[in-house]
One Martini backbone bead per residue (centre of mass of N, CA, C, O) as a GRO file, in nm:
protein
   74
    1UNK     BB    1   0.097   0.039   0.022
    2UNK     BB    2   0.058   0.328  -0.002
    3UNK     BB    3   0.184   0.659   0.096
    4UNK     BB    4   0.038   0.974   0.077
    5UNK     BB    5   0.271   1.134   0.251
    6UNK     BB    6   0.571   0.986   0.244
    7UNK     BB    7   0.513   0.787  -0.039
    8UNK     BB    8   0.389   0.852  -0.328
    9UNK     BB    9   0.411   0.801  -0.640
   10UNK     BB   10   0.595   1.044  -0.701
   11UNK     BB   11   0.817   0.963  -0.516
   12UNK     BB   12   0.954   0.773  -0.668
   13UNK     BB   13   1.191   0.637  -0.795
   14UNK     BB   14   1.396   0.823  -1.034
   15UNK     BB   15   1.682   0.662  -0.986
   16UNK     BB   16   2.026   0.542  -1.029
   17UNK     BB   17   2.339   0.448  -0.931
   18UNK     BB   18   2.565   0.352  -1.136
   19UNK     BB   19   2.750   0.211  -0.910
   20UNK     BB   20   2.500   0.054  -0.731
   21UNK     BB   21   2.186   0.081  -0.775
   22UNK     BB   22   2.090   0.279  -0.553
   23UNK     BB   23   1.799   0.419  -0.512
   24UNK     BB   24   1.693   0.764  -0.564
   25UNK     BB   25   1.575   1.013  -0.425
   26UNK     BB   26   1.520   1.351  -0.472
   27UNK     BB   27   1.582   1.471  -0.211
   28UNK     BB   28   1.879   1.385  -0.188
   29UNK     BB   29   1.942   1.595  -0.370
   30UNK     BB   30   1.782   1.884  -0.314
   31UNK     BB   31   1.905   1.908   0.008
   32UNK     BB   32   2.160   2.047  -0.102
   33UNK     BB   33   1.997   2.277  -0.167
   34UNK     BB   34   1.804   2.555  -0.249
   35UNK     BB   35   1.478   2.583  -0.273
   36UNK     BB   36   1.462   2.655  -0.610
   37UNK     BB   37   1.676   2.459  -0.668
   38UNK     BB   38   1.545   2.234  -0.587
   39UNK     BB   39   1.246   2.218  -0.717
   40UNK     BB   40   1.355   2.227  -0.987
   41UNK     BB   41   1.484   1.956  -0.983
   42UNK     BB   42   1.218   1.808  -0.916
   43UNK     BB   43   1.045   1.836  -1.144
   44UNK     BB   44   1.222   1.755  -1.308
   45UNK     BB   45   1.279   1.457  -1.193
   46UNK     BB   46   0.941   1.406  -1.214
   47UNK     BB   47   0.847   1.417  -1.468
   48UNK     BB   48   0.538   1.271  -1.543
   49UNK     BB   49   0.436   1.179  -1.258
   50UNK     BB   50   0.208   1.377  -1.203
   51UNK     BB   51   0.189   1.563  -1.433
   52UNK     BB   52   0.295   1.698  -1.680
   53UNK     BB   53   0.561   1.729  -1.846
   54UNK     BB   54   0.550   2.023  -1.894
   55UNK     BB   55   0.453   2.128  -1.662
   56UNK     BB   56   0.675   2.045  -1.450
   57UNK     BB   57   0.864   2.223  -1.644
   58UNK     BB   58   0.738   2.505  -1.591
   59UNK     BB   59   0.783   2.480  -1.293
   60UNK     BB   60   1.117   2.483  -1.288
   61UNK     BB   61   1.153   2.725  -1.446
   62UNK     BB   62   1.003   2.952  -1.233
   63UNK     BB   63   1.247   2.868  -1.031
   64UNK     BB   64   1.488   2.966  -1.216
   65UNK     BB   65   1.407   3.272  -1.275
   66UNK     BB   66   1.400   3.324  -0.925
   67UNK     BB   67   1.711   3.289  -0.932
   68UNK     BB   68   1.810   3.467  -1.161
   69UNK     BB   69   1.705   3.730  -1.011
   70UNK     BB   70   1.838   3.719  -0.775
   71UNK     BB   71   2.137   3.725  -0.927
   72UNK     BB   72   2.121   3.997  -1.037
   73UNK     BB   73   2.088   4.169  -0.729
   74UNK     BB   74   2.424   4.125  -0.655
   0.00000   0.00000   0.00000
């Protein structure tokens, strides 16, 4: 059974390691990085998966325009 709280369908895992095969979810990747940045990660490596594939890119964009906007103003 699903946990729609803490692991619903979208947010199962996303990728491989490449070498050991362990499974990576989205999180793992995100959690380094900060909120627009981690964000817009996650909608990438989801895409797909909860809305469609535009949506999902369209909302990472989003999330980068106002990364690029912050960093303008430095």
């Amino acid at each position: 059974m699903i946990d729609p709280i803490n692991s619903p369908a979208h947010y199962q895992s996303v990728c491989h390691c490449p070498n050991c095969g362990h499974a990576i979810e989205a999180i793992e990747i995100t959690e380094r990085h900060g909120f627009r940045i981690g964000n817009a990660l996650k909608y990438i490596l989801r895409a797909g998966r909860k809305d469609d594939r535009a949506t999902d890119l369209a909302k990472a964009r989003w999330y980068l325009d106002r990364e690029l906007a912050t960093e303008g103003r430095k």
